[in-house]
C-alpha positions in Angstrom: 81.2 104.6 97.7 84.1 105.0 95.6 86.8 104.0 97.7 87.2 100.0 96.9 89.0 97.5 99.5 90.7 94.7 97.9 88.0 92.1 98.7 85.3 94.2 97.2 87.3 94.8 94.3 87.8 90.9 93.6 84.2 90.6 94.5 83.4 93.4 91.8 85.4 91.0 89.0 83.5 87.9 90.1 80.5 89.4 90.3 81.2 90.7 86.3 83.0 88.9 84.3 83.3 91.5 81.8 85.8 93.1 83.5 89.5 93.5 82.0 93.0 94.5 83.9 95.2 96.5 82.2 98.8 97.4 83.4 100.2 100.7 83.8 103.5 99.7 83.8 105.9 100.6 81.1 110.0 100.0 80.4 112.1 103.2 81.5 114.5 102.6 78.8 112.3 103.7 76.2 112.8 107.4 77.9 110.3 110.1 77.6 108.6 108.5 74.4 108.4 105.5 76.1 105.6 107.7 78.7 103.9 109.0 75.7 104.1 105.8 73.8 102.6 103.4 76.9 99.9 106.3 77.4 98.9 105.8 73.9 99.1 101.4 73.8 96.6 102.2 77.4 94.3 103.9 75.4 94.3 101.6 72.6 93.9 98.7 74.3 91.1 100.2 76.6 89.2 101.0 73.0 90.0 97.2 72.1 88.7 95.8 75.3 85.5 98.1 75.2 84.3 97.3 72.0 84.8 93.4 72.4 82.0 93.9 75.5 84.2 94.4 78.3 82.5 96.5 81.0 84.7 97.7 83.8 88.4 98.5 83.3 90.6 98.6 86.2 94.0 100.3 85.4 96.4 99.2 87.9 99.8 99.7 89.0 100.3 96.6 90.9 102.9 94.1 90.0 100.5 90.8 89.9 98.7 92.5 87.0 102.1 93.2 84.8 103.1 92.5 81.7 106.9 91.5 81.7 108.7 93.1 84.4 107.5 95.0 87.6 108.6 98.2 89.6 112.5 98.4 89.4 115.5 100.0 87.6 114.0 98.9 84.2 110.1 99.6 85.2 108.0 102.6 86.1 104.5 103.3 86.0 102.1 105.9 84.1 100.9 108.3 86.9 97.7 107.4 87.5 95.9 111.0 87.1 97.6 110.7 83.3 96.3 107.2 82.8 92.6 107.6 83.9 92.5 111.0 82.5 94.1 109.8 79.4 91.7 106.8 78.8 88.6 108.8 80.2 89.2 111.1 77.0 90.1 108.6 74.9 87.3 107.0 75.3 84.6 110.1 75.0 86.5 110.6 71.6 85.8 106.8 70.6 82.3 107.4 71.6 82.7 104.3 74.1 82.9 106.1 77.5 79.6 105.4 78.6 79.9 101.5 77.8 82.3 100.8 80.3 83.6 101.8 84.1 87.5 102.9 84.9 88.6 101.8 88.5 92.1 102.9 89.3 93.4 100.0 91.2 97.1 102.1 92.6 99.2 102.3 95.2 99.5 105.8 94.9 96.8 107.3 96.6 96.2 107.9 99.9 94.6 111.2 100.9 91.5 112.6 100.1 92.4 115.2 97.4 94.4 112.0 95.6 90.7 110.5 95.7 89.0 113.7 94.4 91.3 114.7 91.9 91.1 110.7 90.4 87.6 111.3 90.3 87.4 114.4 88.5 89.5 113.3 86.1 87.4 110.2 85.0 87.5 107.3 87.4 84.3 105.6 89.2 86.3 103.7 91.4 89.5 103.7 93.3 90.7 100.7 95.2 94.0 102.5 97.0 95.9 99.2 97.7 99.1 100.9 99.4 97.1 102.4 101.9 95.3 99.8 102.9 98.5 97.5 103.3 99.7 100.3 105.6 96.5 100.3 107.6 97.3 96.7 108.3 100.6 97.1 108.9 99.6 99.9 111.1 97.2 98.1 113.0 98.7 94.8 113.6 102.2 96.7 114.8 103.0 95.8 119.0 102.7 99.9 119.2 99.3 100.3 118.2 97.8 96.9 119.8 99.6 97.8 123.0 98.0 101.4 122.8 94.8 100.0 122.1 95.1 97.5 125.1 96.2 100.8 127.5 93.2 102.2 126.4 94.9 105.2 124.6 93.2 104.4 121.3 89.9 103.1 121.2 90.2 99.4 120.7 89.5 98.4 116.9 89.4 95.0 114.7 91.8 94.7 111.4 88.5 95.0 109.3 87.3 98.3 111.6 90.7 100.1 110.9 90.2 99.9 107.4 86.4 100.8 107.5 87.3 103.8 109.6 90.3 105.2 106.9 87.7 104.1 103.8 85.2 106.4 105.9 87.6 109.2 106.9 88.2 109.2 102.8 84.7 109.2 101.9 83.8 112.0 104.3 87.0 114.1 102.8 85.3 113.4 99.1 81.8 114.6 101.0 83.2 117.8 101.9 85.2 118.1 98.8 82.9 117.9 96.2 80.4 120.1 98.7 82.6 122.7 98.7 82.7 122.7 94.7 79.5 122.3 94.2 79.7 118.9 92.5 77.4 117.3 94.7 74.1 119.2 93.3 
């Protein structure tokens, strides 16, 4: 599957120690050059990080894996459909795409066409850590365990409320890339 939880993610990275972080995360000061310029130091250091053996890259908005600074006032983030895409290219050109895997480690997807549309433009891998926070959140909530004690929702463990949105995903990639085509 290409929908990654958290665990399997850190699994992934023990499991290959050729894998590399880079941040997504550039200063807002720098204004709209600052975008273009933070795409461009992505795709440099993703050539760099290739080359010197590394074989997954996850590009990730989340704050433990910044440089200085995190999501405020003075920080933003490179979409992540401009950063995979970005480095995806980048990389063909370099004649280095094959060498390595891109997993999009972002809070900013959640539905199925955020998954299919990461996809298509270059990722293997998406771990979508926002909505799995909010699938805890939503499960653990008095609402939704008193529901689920009433009987009005069918009664569910932390880890099978995440299984079940990872699986509604992966069924909305299914009928996705079915309906393009992609699939054959």
């Amino acid at each position: 599957s290409p929908v990654l939880n958290e665990t399997q993610l850190a699994q992934i990275q023990v499991e290959e120690p050729q894998t590399a972080h880079l941040s997504t995360l550039f200063e807002i000061s720098t204004g709209p050059e600052g975008l273009e310029a933070a795409v461009r130091r992505l795709c440099e250091e993703a050539t760099l990080l290739v080359r010197s053996g590394k074989k997954i890259l996850v590009l990730s908005d989340a704050i433990a894996h910044a440089s200085p600074g995190s999501i405020s006032a003075e920080y933003t983030y490179i979409p992540p459909l401009l950063a995979v895409g970005a480095v995806h290219h980048h990389l063909i050109r370099e004649g280095l795409r094959m060498r390595t895997s891109l997993v999009v480690h972002t809070s900013q997807c959640w539905s199925t066409h955020h998954f299919a549309c990461l996809l298509g433009y270059g990722a293997n891998a998406i771990c979508p850590y926002l909505a799995l926070e909010t699938v805890r959140h939503w499960w653990s909530s008095s609402k939704t365990q008193g529901l689920m004690e009433r009987g009005k929702l069918p009664k569910t463990t932390l880890s099978g409320a995440q299984k079940n949105y990872c699986k509604a995903v992966e069924d909305g990639l299914l009928k996705i890339l079915s309906k393009m085509g992609i699939s054959l």
